[in-house]
C-alpha positions in Angstrom: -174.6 145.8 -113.6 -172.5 144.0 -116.0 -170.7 142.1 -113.2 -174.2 141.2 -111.8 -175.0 140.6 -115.3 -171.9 137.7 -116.1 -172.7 136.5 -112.0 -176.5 135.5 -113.4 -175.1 134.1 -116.9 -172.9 132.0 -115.3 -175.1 130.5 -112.6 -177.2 129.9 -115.0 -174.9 128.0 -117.0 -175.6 124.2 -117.6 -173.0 122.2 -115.0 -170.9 119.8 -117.3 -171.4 116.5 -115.9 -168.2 114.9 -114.5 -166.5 111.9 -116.7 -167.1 108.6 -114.7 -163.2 108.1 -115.0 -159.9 110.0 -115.8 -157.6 108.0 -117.9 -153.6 108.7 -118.1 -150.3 106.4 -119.3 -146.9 106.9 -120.2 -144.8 104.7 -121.9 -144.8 102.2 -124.3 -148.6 100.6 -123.5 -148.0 98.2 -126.8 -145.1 96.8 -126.0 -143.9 93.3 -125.1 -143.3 92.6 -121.2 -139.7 92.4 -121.2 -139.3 89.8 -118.2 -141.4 86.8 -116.5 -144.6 87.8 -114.5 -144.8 86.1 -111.3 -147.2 86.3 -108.3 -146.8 88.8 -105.3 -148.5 91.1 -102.9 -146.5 94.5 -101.8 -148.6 96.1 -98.2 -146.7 99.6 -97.9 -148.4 101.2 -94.6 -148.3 105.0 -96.4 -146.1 107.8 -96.5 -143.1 107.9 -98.2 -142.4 105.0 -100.2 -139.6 102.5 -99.8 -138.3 102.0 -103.9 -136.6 98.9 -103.3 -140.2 97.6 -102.3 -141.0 99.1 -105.9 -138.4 97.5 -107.5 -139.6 93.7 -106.0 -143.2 94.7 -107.2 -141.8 95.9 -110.9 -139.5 92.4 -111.1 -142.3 90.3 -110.7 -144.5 92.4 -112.9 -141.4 91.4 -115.6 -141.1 95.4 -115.8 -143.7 95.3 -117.8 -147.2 97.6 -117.8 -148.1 98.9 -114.5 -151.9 100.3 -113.7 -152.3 102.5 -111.5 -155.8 102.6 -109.8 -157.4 105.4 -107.3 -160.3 107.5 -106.8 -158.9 110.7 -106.3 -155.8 113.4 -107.9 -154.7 112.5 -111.2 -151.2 110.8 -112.5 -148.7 111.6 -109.4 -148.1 107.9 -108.9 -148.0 107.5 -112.4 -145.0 110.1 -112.7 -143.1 108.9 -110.1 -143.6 105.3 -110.5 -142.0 106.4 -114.4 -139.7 108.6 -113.9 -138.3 108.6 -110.3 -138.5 104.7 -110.0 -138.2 103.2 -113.2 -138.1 99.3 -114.3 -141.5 99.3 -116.0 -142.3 99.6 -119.8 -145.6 101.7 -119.1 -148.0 103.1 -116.5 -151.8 103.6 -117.2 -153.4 105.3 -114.4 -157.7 105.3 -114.2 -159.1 107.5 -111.3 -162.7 106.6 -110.6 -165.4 109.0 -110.2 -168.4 106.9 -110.1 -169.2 103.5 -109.6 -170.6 103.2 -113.5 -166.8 103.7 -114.3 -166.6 99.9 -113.2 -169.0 98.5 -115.8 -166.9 100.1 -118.4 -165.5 97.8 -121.2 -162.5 100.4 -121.3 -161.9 100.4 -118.1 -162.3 96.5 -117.9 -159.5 96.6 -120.9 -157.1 98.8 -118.9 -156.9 96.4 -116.1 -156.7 93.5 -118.0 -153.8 94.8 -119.7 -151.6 94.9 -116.2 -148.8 92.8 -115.6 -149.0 94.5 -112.2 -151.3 96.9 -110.4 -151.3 99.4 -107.8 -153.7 100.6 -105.8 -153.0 104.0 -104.6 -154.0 105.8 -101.4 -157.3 107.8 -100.1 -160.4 107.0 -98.6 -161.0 102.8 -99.0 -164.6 103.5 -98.9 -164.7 104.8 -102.8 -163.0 101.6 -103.6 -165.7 99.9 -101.5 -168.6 101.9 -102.9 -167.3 102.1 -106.6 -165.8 98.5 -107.2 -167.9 96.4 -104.9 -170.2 93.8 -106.5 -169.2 95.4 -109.7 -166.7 93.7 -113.0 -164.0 95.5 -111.4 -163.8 93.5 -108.0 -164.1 90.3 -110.5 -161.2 91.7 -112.8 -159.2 92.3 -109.6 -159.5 88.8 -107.9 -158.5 87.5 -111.5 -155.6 89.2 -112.0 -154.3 87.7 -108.3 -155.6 84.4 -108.8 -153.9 84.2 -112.3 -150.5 84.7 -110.8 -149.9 89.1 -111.6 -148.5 91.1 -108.5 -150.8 93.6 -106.7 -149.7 96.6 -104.3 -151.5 99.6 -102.6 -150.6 101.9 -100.1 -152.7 103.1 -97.0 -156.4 102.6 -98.5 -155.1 100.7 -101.3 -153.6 98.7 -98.4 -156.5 98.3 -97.2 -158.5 96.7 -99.0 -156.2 93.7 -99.4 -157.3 91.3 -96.3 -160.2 89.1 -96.1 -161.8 91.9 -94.0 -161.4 95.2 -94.5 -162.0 98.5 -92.7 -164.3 100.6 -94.6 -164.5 103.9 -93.2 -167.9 103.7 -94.2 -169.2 106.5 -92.1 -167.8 109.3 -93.8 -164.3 109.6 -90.9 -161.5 107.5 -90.1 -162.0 106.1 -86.5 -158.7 106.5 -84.1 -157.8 104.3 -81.1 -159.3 107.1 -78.6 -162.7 106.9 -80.0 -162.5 102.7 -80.4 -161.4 103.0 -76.5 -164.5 104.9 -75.9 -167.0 102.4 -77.3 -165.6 99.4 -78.8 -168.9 99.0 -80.4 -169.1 101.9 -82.3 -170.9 102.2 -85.5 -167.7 103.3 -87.0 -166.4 100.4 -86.4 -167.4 99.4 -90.3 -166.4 96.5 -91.5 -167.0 95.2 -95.2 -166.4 91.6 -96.4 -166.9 89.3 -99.2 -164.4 91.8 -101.3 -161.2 90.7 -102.3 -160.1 87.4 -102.3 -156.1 88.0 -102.3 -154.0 84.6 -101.3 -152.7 84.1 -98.8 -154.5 87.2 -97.1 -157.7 85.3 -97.8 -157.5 82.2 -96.3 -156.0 83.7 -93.2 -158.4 86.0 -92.2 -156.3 89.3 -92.6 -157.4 92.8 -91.3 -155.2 95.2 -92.0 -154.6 98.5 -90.8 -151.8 101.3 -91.9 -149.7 104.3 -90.6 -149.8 102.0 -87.9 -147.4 102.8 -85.3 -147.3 106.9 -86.5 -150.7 106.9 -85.7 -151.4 105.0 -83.2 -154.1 102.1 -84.5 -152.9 99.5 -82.1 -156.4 99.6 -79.9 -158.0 100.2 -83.4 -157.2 96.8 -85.2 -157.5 95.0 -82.1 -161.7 96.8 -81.7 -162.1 95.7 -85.0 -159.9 92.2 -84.6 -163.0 91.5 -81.7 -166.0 92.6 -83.6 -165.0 90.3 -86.5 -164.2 87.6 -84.2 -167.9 87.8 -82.6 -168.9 87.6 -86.0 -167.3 84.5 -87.5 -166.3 82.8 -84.1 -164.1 80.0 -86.0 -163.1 81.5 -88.5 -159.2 82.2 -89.1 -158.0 86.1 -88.1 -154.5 88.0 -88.0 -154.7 91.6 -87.2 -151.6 93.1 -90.0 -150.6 96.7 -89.1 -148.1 98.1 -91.6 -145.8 101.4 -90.2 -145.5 104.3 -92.7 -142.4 104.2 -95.1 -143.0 100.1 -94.9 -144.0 97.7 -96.9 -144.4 93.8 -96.3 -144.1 91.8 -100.0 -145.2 88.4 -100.4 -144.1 86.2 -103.0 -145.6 83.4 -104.9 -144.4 80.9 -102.4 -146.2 82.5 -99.6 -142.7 83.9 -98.4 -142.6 87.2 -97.0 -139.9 90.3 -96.6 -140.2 93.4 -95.3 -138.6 96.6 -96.7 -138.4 99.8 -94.9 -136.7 103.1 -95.1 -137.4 104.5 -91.5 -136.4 101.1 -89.3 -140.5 100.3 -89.4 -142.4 96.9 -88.8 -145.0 94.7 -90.1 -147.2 94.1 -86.9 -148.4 90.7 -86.4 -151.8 90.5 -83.9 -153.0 86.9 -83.0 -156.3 87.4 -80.8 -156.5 86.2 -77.0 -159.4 86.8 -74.8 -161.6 89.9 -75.9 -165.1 91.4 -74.9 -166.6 94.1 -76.6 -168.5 96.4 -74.5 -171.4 99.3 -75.5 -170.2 102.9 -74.6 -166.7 101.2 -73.3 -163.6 100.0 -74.4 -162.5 96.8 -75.6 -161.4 93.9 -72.8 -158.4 91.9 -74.2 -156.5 89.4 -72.5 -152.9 87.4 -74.2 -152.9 88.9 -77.6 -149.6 88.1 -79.5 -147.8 90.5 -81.4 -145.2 89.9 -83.4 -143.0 92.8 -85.2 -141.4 91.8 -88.2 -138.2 94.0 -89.8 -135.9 93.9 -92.3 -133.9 90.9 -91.2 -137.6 89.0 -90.6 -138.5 86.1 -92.9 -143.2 85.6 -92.7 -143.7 82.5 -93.5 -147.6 82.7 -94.6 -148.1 79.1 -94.4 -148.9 79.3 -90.7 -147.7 83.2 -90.4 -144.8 82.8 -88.2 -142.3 84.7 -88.2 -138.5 83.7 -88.6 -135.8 86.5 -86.7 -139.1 89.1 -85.7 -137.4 92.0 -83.8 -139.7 92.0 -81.1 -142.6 89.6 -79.3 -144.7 90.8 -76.7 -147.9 90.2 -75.4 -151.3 92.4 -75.5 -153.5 93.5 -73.2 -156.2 96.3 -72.7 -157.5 96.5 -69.0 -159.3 99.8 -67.9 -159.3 101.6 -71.0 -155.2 100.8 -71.3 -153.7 99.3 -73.7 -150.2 97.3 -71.7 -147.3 95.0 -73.8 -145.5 92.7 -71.1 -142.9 92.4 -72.1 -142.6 96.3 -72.6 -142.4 97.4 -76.2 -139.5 98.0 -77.5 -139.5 97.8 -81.0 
């Protein structure tokens, strides 16, 4: 009875309603930025990370104060960034909860505070569905436009292009199911976010874990519905391999680092048609794969030493490279 009892008591209990944010840091938050902030962009396709990609991002933050932005688990970044990584004078780290966390003047004050920010990984549709159309989106495309550095990883990847896959309908869509109907309503993607130079004025759609996983026929689905969308518009498909990051500095020049030999993936679009219930057509795609001895030029995105060019097509549900890859 007294177990049956506590059960009732505590069901009964009033639920504690859940802080729109959790706030962390580390470090000396009022302290002077020891070096010159400069512009940059760090796209690190998940997994492990590559530090000396850390360290680029930290320099041109002038190893000041890093934040730290994400939607779900707490501080790890924050730790690591800290203490395994180093270079920067402090890390504040907001997780969001709900979207009224991004009307929040404290919130707004942490992010103005960055010299650089981070967007961590997840599920890119809380960033969608929390910062969207809210200060936070504004505070974001400020701190890019007014020449502070900006990285993420995976969904904090992205979230970086022009367009951006949402995963709006609650999964992550894979190349088999894009092959199975290149019109399907997973297929979400959300625009009018970001507005990161030079992503922007490219067209960029990124995707990540990209060769580990397999999202070739994925970007390239979603490369074609955007392209029926915004016929002349610019568009370049970026897929980024896990352990890899492609940095961009100020003067549009762009490296990438990578602790496993992976690539930054560069898709132009041929000939595509999008078919209901069946796969995508595609016809002369280029794809470029950019390494560690690559230079990306993002004046006109080409690339200077790549490692491998092939060609792209998908005919009968297959997805064929002539040349072969071989990257």
């Amino acid at each position: 009875m007294c177990a049956l009892f506590l059960a009732a008591c505590a069901s009964a209990a009033p639920k504690v309603a859940q802080s729109p944010f959790d706030y962390y840091r580390i470090g000396e938050i009022a302290a002077k930025t020891p070096g010159k902030v400069r512009p940059g962009l760090m796209l690190l396709g998940g997994g492990d990370w590559p530090y000396a990609a850390f360290h680029w991002l930290f320099d041109r933050a002038g190893n000041g104060h890093i934040v730290v932005l994400r939607a779900s688990y707490g501080d790890e970044n924050q730790r690591e960034i800290f203490d395994k990584i180093g270079g920067v004078t402090s890390v504040e780290t907001l997780v969001f909860h709900d979207r009224k966390a991004s009307f929040d003047p404290k919130v707004l004050a942490v992010i103005t505070h960055a010299d650089g920010i981070w967007i961590a990984g997840g599920d890119q549709s809380n960033y969608v569905n929390f910062w969207k159309g809210t200060p936070v989106q504004d505070a974001l495309n400020r701190h890019v436009a007014s020449g502070k550095p900006l990285g993420g990883t995976s969904a904090g990847l992205a979230v970086q292009g022009r367009y951006v896959y949402g995963a709006m309908d609650g999964g992550s869509l894979t190349s088999k199911e894009a092959l199975a109907d290149s019109r399907a309503r997973a297929v979400t993607i959300v625009e009018d976010f970001l507005r990161l130079e030079p992503l922007y004025s490219a067209g960029v759609l990124t995707d990540t874990h990209f060769n580990q996983r397999d999202r070739q026929v994925r970007l390239m689905t979603m490369m074609a519905q955007v392209r029926e969308r915004h016929p002349a518009r610019p568009l370049l498909g970026i897929g980024i391999d896990e352990q890899t990051a492609l940095c961009i500095d100020g003067d549009g020049q762009g490296v990438v680092f990578s602790d496993n030999g992976g690539h930054a993936w560069l898709f132009r679009i041929g000939h595509s048609s999008l078919q209901k219930n069946g796969p995508l057509r595609a016809d002369d795609w280029q794809v470029t794969l950019a390494g560690r001895g690559s230079r990306i030029d993002t004046r006109d995105w080409r690339v200077a030493h790549p490692d491998f060019t092939t060609t792209a097509s998908i005919r009968d549900g297959r997805l064929e490279y002539a040349p072969p890859l071989q990257p």
